[in-house]
PDB file of N, CA, C and O in Angstrom:
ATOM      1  N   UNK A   1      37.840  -0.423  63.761  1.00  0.00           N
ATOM      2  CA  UNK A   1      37.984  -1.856  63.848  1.00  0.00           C
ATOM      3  C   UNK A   1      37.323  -2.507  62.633  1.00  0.00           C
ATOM      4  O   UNK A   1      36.301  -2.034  62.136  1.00  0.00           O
ATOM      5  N   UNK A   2      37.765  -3.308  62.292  1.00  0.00           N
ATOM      6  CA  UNK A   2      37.254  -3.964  61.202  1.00  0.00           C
ATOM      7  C   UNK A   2      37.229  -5.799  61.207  1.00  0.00           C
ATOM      8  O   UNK A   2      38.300  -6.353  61.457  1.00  0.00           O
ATOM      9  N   UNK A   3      35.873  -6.751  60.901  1.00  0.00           N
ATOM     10  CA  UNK A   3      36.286  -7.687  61.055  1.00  0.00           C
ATOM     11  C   UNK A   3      36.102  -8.795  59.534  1.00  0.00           C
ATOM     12  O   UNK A   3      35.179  -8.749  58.721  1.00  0.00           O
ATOM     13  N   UNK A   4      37.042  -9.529  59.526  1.00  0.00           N
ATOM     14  CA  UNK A   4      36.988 -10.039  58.245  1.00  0.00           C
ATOM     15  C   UNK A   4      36.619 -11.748  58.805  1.00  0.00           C
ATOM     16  O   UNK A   4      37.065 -12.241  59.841  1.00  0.00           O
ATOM     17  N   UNK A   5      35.740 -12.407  57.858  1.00  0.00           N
ATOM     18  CA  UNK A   5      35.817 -14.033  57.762  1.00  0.00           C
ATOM     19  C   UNK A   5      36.946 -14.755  56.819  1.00  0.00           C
ATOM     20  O   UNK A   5      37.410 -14.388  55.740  1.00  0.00           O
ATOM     21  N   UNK A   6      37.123 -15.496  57.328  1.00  0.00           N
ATOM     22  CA  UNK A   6      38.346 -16.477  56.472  1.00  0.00           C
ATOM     23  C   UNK A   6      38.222 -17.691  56.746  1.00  0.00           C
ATOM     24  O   UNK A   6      37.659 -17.994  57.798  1.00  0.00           O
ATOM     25  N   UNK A   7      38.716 -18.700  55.867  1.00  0.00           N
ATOM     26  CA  UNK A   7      38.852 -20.131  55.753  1.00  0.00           C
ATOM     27  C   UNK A   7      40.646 -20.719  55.600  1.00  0.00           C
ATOM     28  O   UNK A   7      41.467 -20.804  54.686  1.00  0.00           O
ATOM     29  N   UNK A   8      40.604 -21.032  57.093  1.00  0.00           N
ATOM     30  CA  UNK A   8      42.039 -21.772  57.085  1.00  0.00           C
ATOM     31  C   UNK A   8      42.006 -22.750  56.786  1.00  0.00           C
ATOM     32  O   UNK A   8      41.043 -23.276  57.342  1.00  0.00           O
ATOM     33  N   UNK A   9      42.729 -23.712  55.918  1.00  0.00           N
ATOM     34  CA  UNK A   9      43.269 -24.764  55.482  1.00  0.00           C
ATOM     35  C   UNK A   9      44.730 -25.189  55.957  1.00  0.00           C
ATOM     36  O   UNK A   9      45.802 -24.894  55.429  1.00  0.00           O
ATOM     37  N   UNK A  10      44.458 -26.068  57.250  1.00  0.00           N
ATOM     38  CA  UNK A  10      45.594 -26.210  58.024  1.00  0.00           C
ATOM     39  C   UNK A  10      46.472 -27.961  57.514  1.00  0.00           C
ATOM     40  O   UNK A  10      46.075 -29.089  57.809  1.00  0.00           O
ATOM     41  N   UNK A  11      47.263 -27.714  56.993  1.00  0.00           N
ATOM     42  CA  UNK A  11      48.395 -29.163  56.704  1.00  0.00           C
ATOM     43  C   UNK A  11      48.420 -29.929  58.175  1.00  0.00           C
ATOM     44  O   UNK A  11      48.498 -29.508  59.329  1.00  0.00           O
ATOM     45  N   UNK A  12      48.334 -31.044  57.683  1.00  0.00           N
ATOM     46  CA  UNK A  12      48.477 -32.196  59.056  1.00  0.00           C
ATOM     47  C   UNK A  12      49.622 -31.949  60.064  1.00  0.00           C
ATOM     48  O   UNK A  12      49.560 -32.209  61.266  1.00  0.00           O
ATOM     49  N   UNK A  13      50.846 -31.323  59.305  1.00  0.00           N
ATOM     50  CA  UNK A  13      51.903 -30.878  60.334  1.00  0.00           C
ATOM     51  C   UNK A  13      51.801 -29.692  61.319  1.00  0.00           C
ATOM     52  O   UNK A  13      52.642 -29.187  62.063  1.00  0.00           O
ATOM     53  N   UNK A  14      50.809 -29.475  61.141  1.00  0.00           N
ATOM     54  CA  UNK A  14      50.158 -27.853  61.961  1.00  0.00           C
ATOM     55  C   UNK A  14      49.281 -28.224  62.738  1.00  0.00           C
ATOM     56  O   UNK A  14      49.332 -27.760  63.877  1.00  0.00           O
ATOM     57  N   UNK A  15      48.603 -28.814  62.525  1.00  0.00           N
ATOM     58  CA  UNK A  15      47.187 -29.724  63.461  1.00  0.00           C
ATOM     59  C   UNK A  15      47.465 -29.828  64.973  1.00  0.00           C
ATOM     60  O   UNK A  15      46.518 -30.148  65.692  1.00  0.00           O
ATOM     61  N   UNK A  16      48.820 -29.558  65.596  1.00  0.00           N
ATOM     62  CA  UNK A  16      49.166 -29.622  66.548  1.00  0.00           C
ATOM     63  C   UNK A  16      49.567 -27.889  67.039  1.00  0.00           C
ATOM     64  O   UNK A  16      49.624 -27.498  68.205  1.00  0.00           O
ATOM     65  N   UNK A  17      49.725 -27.337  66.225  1.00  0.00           N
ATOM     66  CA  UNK A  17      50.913 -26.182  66.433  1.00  0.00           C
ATOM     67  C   UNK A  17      49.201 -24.690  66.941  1.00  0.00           C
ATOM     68  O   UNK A  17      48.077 -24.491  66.479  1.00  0.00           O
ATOM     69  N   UNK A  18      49.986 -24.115  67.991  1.00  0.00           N
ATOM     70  CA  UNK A  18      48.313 -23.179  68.137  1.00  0.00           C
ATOM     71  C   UNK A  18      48.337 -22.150  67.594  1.00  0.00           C
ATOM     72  O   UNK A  18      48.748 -21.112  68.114  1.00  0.00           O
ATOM     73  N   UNK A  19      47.811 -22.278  66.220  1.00  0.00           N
ATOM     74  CA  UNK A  19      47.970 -20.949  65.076  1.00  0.00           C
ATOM     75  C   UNK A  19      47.062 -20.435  65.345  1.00  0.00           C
ATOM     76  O   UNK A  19      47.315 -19.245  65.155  1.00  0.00           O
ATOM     77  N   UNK A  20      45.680 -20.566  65.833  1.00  0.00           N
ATOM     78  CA  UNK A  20      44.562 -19.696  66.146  1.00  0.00           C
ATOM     79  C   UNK A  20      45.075 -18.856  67.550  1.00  0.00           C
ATOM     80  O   UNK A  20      44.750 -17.674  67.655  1.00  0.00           O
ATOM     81  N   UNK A  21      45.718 -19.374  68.399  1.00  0.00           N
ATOM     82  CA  UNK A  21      46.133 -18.806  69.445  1.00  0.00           C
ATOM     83  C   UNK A  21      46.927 -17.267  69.113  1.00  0.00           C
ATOM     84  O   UNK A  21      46.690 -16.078  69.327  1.00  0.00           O
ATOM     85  N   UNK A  22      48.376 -18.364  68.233  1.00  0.00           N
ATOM     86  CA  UNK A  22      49.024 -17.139  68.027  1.00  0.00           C
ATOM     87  C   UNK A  22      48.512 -15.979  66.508  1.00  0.00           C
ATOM     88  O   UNK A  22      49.319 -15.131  66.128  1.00  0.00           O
ATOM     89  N   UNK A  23      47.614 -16.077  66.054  1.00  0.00           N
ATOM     90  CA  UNK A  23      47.184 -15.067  65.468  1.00  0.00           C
ATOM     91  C   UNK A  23      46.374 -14.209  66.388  1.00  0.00           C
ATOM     92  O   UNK A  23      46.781 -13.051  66.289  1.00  0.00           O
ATOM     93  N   UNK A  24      45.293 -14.324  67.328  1.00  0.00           N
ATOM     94  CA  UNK A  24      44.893 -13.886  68.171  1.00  0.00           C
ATOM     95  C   UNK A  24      46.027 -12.832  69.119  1.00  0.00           C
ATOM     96  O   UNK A  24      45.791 -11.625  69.163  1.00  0.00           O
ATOM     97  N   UNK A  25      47.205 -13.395  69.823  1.00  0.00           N
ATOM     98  CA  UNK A  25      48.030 -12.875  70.778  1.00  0.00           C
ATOM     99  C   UNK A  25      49.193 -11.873  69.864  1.00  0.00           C
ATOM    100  O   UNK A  25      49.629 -10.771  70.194  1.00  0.00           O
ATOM    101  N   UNK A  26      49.547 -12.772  68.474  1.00  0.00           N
ATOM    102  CA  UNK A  26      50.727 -11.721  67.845  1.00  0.00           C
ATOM    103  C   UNK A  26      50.276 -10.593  67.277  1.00  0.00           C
ATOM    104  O   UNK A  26      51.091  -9.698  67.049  1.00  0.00           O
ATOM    105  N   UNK A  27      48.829 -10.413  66.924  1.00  0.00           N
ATOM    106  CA  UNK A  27      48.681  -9.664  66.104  1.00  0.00           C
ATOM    107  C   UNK A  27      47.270  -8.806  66.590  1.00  0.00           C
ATOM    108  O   UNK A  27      46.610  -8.078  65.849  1.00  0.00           O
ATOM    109  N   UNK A  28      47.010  -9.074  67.947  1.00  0.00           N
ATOM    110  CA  UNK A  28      46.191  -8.127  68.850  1.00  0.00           C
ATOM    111  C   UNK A  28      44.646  -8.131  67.939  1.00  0.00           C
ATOM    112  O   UNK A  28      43.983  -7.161  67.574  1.00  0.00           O
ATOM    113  N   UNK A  29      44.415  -9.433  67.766  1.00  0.00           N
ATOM    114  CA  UNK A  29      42.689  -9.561  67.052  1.00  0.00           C
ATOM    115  C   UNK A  29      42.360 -10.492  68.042  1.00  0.00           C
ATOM    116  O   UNK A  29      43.021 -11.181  68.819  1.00  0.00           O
ATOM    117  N   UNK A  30      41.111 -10.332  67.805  1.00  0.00           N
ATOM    118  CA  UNK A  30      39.887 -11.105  68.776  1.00  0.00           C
ATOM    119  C   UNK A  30      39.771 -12.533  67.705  1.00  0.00           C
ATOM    120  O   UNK A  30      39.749 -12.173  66.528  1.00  0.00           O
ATOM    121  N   UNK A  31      39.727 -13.392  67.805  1.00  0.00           N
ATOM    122  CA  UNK A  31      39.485 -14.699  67.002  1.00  0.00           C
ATOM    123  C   UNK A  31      38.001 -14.991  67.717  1.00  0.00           C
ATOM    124  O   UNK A  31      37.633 -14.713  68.858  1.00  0.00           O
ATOM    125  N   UNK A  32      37.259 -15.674  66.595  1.00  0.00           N
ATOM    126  CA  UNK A  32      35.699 -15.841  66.445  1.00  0.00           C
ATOM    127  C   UNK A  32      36.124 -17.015  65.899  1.00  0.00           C
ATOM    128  O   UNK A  32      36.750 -16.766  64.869  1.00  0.00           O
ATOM    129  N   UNK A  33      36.025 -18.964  66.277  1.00  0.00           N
ATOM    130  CA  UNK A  33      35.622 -19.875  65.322  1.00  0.00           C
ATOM    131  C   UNK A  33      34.353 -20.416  64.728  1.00  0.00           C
ATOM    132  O   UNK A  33      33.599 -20.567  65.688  1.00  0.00           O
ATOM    133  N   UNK A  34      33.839 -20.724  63.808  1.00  0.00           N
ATOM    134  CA  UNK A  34      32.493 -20.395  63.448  1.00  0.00           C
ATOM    135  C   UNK A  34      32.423 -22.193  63.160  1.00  0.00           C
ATOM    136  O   UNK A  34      31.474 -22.657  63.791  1.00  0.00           O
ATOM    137  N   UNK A  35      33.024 -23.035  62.544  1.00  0.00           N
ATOM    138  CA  UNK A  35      33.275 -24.093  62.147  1.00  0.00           C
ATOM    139  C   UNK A  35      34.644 -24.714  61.808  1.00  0.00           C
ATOM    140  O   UNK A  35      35.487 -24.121  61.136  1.00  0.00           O
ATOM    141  N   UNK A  36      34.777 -25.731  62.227  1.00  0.00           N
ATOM    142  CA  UNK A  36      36.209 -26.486  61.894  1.00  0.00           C
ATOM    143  C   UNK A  36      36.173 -27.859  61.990  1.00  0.00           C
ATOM    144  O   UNK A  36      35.673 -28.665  62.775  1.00  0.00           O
ATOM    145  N   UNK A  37      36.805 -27.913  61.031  1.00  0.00           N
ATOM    146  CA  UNK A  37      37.154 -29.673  61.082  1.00  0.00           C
ATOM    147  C   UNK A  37      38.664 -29.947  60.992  1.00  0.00           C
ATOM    148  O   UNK A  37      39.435 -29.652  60.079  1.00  0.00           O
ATOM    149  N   UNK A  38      38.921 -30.617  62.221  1.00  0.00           N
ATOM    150  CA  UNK A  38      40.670 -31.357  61.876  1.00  0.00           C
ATOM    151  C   UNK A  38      40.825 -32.530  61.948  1.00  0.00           C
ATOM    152  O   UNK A  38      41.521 -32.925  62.883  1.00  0.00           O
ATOM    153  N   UNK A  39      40.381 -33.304  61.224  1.00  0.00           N
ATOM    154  CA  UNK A  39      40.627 -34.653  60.909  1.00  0.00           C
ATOM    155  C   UNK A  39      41.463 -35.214  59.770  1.00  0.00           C
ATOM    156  O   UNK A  39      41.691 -34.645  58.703  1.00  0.00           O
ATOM    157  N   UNK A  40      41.955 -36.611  60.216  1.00  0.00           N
ATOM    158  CA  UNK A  40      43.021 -36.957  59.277  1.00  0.00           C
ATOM    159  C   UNK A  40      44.255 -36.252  58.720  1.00  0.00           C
ATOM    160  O   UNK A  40      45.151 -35.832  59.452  1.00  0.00           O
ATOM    161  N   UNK A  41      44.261 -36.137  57.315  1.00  0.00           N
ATOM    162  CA  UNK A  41      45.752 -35.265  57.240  1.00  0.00           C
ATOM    163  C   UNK A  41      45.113 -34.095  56.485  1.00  0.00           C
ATOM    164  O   UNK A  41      45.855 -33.655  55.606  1.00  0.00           O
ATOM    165  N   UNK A  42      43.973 -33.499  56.593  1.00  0.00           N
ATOM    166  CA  UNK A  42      43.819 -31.867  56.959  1.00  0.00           C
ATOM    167  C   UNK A  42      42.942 -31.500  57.330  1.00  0.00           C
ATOM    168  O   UNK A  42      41.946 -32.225  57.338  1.00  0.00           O
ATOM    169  N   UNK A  43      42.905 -30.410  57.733  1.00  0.00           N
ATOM    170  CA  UNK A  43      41.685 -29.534  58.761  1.00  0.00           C
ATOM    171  C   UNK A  43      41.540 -28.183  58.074  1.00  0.00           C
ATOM    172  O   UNK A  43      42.461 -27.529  57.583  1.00  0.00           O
ATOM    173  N   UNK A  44      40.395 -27.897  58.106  1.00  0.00           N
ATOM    174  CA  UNK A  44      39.809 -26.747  58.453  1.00  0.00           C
ATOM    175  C   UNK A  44      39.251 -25.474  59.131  1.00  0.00           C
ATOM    176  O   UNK A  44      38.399 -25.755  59.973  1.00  0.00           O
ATOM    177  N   UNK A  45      39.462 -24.334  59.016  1.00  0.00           N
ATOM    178  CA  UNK A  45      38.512 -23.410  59.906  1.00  0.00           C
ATOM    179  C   UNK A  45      38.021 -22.217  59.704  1.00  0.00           C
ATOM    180  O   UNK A  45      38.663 -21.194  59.465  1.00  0.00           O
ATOM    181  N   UNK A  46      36.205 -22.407  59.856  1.00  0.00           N
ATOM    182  CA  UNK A  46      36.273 -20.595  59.496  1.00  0.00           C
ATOM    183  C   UNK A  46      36.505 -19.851  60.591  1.00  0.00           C
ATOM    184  O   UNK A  46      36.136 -20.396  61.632  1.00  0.00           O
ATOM    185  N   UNK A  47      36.957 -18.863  60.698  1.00  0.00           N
ATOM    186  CA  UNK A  47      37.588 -18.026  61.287  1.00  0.00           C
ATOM    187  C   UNK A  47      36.721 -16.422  61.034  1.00  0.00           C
ATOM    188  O   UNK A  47      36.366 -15.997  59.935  1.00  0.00           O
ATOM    189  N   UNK A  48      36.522 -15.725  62.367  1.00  0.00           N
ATOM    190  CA  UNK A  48      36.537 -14.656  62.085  1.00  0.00           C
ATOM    191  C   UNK A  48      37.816 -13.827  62.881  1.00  0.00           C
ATOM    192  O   UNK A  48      38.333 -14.164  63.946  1.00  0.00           O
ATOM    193  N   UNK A  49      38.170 -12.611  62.013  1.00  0.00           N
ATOM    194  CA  UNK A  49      39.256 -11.873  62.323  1.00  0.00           C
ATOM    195  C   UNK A  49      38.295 -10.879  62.991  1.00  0.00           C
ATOM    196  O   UNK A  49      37.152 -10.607  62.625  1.00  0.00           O
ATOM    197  N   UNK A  50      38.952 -10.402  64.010  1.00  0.00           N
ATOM    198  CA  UNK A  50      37.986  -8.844  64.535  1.00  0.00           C
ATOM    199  C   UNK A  50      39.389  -8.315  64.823  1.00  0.00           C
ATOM    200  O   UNK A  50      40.245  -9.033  65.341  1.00  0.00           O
ATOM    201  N   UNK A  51      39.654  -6.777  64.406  1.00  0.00           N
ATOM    202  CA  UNK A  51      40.782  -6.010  64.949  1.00  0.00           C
ATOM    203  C   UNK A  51      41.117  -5.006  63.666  1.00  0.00           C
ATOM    204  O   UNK A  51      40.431  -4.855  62.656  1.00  0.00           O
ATOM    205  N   UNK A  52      42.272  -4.418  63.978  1.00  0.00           N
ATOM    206  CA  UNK A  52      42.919  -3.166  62.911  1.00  0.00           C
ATOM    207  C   UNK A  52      42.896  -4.089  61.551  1.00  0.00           C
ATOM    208  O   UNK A  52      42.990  -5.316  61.525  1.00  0.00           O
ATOM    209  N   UNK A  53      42.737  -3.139  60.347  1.00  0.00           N
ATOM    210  CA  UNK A  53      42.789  -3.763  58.836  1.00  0.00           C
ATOM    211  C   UNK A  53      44.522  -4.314  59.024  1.00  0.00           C
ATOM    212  O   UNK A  53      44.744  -5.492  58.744  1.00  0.00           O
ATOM    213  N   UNK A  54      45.510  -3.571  59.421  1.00  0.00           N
ATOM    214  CA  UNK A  54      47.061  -3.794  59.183  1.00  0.00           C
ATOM    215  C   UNK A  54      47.175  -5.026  59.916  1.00  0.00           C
ATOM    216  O   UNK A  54      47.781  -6.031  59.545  1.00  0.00           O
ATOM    217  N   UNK A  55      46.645  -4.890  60.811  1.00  0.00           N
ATOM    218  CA  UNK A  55      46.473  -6.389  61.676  1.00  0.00           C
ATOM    219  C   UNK A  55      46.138  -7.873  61.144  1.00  0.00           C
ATOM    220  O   UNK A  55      46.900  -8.806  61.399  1.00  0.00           O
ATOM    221  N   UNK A  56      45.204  -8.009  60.548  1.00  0.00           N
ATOM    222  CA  UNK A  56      44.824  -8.510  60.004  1.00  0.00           C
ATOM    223  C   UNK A  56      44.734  -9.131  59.055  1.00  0.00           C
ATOM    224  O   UNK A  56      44.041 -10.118  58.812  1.00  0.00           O
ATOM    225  N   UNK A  57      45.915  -8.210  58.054  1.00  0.00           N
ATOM    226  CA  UNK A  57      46.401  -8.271  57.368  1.00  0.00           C
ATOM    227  C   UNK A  57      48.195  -9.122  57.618  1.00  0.00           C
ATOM    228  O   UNK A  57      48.708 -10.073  57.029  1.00  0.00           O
ATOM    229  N   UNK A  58      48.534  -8.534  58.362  1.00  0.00           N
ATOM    230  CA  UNK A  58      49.852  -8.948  58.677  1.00  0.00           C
ATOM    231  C   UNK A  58      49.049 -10.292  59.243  1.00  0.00           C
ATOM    232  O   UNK A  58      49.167 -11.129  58.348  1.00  0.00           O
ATOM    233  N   UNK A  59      48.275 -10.866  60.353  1.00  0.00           N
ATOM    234  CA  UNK A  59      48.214 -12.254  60.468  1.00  0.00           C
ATOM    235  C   UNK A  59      48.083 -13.150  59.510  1.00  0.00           C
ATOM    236  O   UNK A  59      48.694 -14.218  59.532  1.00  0.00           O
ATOM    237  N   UNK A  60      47.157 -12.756  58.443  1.00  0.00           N
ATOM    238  CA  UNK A  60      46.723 -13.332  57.066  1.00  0.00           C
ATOM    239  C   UNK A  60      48.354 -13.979  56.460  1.00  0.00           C
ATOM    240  O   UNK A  60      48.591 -15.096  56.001  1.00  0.00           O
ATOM    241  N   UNK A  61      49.203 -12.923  56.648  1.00  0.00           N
ATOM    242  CA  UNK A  61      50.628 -13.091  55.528  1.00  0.00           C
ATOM    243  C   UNK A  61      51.518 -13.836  56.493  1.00  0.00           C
ATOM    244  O   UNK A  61      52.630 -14.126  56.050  1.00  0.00           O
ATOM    245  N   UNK A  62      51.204 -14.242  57.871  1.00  0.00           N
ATOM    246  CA  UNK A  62      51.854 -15.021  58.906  1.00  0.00           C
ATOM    247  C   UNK A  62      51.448 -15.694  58.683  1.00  0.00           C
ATOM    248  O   UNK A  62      52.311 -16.180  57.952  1.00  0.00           O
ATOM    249  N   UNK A  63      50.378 -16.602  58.639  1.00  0.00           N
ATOM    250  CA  UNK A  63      49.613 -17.991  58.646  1.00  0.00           C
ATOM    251  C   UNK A  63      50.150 -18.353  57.290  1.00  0.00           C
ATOM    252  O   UNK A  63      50.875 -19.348  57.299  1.00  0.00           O
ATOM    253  N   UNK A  64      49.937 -17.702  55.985  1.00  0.00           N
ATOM    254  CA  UNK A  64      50.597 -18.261  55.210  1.00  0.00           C
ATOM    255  C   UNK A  64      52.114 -18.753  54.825  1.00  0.00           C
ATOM    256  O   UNK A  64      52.588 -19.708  54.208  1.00  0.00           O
ATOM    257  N   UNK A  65      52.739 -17.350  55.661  1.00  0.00           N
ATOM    258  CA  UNK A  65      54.295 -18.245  55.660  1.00  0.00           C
ATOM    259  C   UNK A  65      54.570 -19.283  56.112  1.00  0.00           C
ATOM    260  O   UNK A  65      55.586 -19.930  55.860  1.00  0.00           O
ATOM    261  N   UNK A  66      53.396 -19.672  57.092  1.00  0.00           N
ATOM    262  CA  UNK A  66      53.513 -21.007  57.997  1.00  0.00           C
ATOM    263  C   UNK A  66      52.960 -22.581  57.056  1.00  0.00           C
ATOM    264  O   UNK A  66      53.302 -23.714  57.392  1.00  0.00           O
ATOM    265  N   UNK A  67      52.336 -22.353  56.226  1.00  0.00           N
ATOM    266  CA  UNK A  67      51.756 -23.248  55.315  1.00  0.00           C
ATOM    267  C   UNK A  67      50.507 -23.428  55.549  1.00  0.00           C
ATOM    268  O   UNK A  67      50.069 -24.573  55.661  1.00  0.00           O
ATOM    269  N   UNK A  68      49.674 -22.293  55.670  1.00  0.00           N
ATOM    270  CA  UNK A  68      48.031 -22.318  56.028  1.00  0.00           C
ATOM    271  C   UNK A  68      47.702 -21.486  54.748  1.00  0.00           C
ATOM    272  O   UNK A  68      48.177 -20.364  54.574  1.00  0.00           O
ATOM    273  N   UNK A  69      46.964 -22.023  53.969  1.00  0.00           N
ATOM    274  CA  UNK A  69      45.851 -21.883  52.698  1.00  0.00           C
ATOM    275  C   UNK A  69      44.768 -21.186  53.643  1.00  0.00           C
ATOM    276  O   UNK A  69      44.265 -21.644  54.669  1.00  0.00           O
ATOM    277  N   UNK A  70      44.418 -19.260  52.672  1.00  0.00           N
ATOM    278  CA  UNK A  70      43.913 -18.886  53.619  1.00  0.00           C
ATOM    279  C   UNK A  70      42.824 -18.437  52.389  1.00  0.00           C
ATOM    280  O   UNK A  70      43.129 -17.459  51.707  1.00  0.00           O
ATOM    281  N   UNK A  71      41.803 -19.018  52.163  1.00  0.00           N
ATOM    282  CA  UNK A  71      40.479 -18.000  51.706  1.00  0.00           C
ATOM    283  C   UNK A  71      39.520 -17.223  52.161  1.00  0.00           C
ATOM    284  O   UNK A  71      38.735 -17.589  53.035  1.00  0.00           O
ATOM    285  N   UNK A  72      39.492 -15.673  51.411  1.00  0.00           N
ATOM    286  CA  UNK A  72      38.495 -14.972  52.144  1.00  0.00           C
ATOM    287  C   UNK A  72      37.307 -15.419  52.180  1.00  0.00           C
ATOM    288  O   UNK A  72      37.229 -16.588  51.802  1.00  0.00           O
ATOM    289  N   UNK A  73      36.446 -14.991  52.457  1.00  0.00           N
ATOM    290  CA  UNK A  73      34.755 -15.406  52.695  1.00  0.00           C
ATOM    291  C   UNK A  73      33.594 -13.926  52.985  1.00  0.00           C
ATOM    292  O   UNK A  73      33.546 -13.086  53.884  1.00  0.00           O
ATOM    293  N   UNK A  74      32.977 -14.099  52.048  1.00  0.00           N
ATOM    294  CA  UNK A  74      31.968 -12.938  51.910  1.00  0.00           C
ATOM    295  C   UNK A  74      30.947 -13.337  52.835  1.00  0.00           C
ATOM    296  O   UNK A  74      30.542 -14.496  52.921  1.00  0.00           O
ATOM    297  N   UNK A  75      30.447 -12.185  53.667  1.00  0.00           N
ATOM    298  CA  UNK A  75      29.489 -12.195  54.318  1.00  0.00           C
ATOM    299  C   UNK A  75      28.193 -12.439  53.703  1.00  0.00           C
ATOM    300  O   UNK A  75      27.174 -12.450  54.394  1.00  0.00           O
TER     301      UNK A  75
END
């Protein structure tokens, strides 16, 4: 298992849509939120990933097809 931190940068048109949900359920990781802000026309979140590297990976390249700006974050 492996868990990675990340910083979502969610567009105002997403602010509604449950991308933390479905990264959690499509892609069989545990979601950790550490901080977030969604106000106005964008939001934020750090995020921890817990689950398989392929996993994790494939959610990373989902959120972005969706229009989520995703930076890693060093421990």
């Amino acid at each position: 298992m492996a868990k990675r931190r990340v910083m979502l940068n969610l567009p105002a048109e997403l602010h509604s849509e449950p991308v933390i949900y479905n990264i959690g359920q499509q892609f069989n990781l545990v979601t950790n939120i550490y901080q977030a802000d969604l106000t106005g026309a964008k939001g934020w979140v750090i995020l921890e990933l817990d689950g398989e590297d392929k996993n994790i990976e494939e959610a990373i390249a989902w959120a972005i097809s969706k229009g989520v700006r995703v930076d890693m974050i060093s421990d």
